[in-house]
C-alpha positions as semicolon CSV with decimal commas, in nm:
position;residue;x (nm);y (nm);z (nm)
1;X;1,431;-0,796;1,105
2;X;1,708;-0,922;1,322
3;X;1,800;-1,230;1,455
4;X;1,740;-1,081;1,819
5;X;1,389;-0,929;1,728
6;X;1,309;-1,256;1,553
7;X;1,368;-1,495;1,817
8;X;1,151;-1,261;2,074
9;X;0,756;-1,356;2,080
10;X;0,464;-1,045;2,104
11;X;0,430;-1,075;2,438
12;X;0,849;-1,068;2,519
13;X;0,821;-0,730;2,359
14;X;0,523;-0,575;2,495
15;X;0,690;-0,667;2,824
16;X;1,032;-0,515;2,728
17;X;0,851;-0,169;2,613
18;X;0,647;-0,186;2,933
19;X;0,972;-0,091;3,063
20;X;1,070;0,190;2,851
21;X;0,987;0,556;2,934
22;X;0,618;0,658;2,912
23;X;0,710;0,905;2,619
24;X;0,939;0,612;2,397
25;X;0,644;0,397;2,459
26;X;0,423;0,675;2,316
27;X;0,649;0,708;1,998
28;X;0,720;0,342;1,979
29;X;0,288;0,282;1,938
30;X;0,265;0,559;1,711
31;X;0,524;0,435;1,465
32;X;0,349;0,040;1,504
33;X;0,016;0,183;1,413
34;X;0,167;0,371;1,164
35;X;0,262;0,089;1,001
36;X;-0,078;-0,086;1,021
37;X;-0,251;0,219;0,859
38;X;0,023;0,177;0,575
39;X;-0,086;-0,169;0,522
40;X;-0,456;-0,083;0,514
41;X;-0,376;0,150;0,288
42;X;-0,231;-0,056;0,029
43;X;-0,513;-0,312;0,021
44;X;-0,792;-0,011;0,011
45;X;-0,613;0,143;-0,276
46;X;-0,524;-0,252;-0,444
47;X;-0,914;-0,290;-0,421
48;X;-1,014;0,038;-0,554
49;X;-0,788;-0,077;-0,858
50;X;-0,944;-0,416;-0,852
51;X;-1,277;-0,234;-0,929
52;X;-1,202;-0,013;-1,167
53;X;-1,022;-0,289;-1,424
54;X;-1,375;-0,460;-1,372
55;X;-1,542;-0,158;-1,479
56;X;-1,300;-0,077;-1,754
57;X;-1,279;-0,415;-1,926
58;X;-1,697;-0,419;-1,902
59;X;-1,703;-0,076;-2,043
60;X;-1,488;-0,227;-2,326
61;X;-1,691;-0,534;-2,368
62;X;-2,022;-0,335;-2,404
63;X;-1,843;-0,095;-2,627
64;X;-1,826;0,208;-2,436
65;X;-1,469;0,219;-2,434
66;X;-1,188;0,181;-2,717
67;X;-0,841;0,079;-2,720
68;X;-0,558;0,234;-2,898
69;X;-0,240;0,077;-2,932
70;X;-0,003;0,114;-2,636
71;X;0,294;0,258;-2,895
72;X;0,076;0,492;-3,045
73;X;-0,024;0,635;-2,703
74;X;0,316;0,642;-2,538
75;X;0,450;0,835;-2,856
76;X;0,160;1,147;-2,774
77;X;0,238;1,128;-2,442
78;X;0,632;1,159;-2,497
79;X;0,534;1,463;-2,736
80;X;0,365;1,640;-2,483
81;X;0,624;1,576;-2,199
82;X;0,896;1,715;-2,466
């Protein structure tokens, strides 16, 4: 952010893009939204990961799941990328 933009409050900026054109106004509130939905995003997939580690470490717990060892499964995995 820059020292201009960071010195200017919400409302000093919605007044300064009241006075851009109605079609850089448009563009200027899709690309702020844009960056809302990004954010919302983030914390729906961060949740969705949140539950499934609960899931997986109670699967493992109740001994429905096993582990291997990390080495063992990076090595078949390099195999089949080769």
């Amino acid at each position: 952010m820059s020292v201009v933009a960071a010195s200017l409050t919400a409302d000093q900026v919605f007044i300064e893009a009241l006075s851009l054109p109605a079609r850089v106004r448009s563009e200027l509130a899709e690309r702020l939204l844009a960056s809302l939905e990004g954010e919302k995003i983030q914390k729906e997939i961060d949740q969705a990961w949140s539950v499934e580690v609960l899931e997986r470490c109670k699967a493992f717990e109740e001994g429905r799941m096993t582990s291997r060892p990390a080495d063992e499964v990076m090595r078949e995995l390099y195999a089949k990328l080769k």
